[in-house]
N, C-alpha and C positions, 0 to 999 in steps of 0.2 A: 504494500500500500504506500502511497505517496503522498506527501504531507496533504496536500488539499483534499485527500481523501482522508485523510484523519482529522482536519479540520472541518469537514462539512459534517461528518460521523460525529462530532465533539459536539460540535453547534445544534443538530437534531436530538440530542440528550439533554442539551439545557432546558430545565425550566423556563417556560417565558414568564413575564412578569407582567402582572393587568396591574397598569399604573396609568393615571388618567393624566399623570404630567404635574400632578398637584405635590406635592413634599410634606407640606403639611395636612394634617387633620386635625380639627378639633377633637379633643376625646371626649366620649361622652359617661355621665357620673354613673356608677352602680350602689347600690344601695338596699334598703329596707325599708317596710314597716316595722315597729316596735307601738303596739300599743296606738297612741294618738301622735305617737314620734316618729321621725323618719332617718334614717341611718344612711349616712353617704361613707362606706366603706372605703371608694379610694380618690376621697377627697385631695390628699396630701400627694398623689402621685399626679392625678391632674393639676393640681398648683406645681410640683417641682417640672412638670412637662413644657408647662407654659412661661415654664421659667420665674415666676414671680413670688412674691412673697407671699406665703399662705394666710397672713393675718388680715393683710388689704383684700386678696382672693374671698378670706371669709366675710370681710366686714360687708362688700358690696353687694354677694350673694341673701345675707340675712337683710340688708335693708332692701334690695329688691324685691324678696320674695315677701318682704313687711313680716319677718318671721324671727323667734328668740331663737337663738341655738347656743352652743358649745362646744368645745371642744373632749373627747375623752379619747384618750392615747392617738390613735393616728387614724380617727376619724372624727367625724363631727355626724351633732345630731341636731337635727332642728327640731323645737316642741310642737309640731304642727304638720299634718300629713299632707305633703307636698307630692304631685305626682312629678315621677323623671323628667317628661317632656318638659314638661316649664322648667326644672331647673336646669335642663340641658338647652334651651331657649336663653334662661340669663346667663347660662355660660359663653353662648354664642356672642351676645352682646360685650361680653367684659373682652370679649377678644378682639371684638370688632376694635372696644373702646380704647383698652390698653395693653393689647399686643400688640396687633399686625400695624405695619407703617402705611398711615395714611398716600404715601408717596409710591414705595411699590409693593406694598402688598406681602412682605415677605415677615415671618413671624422674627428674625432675627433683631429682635429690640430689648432695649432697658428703660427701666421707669427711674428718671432720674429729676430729683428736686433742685431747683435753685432758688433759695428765697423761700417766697413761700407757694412760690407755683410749681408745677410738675409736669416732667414733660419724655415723650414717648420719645428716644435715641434710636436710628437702625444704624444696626453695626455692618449693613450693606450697603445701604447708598447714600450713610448720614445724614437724611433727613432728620428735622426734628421739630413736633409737633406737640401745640400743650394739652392738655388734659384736666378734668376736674380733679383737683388737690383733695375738696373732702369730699369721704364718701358716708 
């Protein structure tokens, strides 16, 4: 056999890959009921995915969904039976708001403060854009 024949043999064994061209996804939250409470088990991996602080991640979430919650070890529970979709709905939004770079689109950003305003950095096409400081 001759290389282009081991290279074409090579290339009909790869897997292909159904990728829509997109890099990013949003994740979306998994969870529970508890009772009249609701358990978002991997609270903390979608905030470290998005890169952002989990304490702002939660603040915005529990004023969104106008809900008490907490924290207990490495999820959070809100007091109020929330179904997924809405909160995967406000997650969509906090990405909208304060990941992805208004400019291109791309999640590579940081929330950075100057003053007392705050504002969206991409580490790809250094745009930078402000954002609401309180949530």
């Amino acid at each position: 056999m001759d290389y282009e024949q081991l290279l074409n043999e090579a290339y009909g064994k790869v897997k292909k890959t159904e990728n829509s061209g997109e890099r990013f996804e949003i994740p979306k939250i998994e969870g529970h009921f508890e009772g009249k409470k609701t358990i978002l088990t991997n609270f903390y991996q979608v905030a470290s995915f998005l890169r952002r602080n989990p304490e702002h991640f939660q603040k915005f979430l529990l004023r969104e969904l106008a809900v008490s919650g907490q924290k207990e070890g490495d999820r959070l529970v809100l007091n109020m039976t929330v179904p997924s979709s809405k909160i995967n709905q406000k997650i969509e939004q906090y990405v909208k708001e304060f990941v992805l770079c208004q400019q291109c689109g791309k999640p590579d950003t940081e929330l950075v403060k100057e003053d007392r305003l705050s504002f969206v950095k991409c580490m790809a096409c250094g745009a930078k854009h402000s954002v609401r400081s309180k949530i």
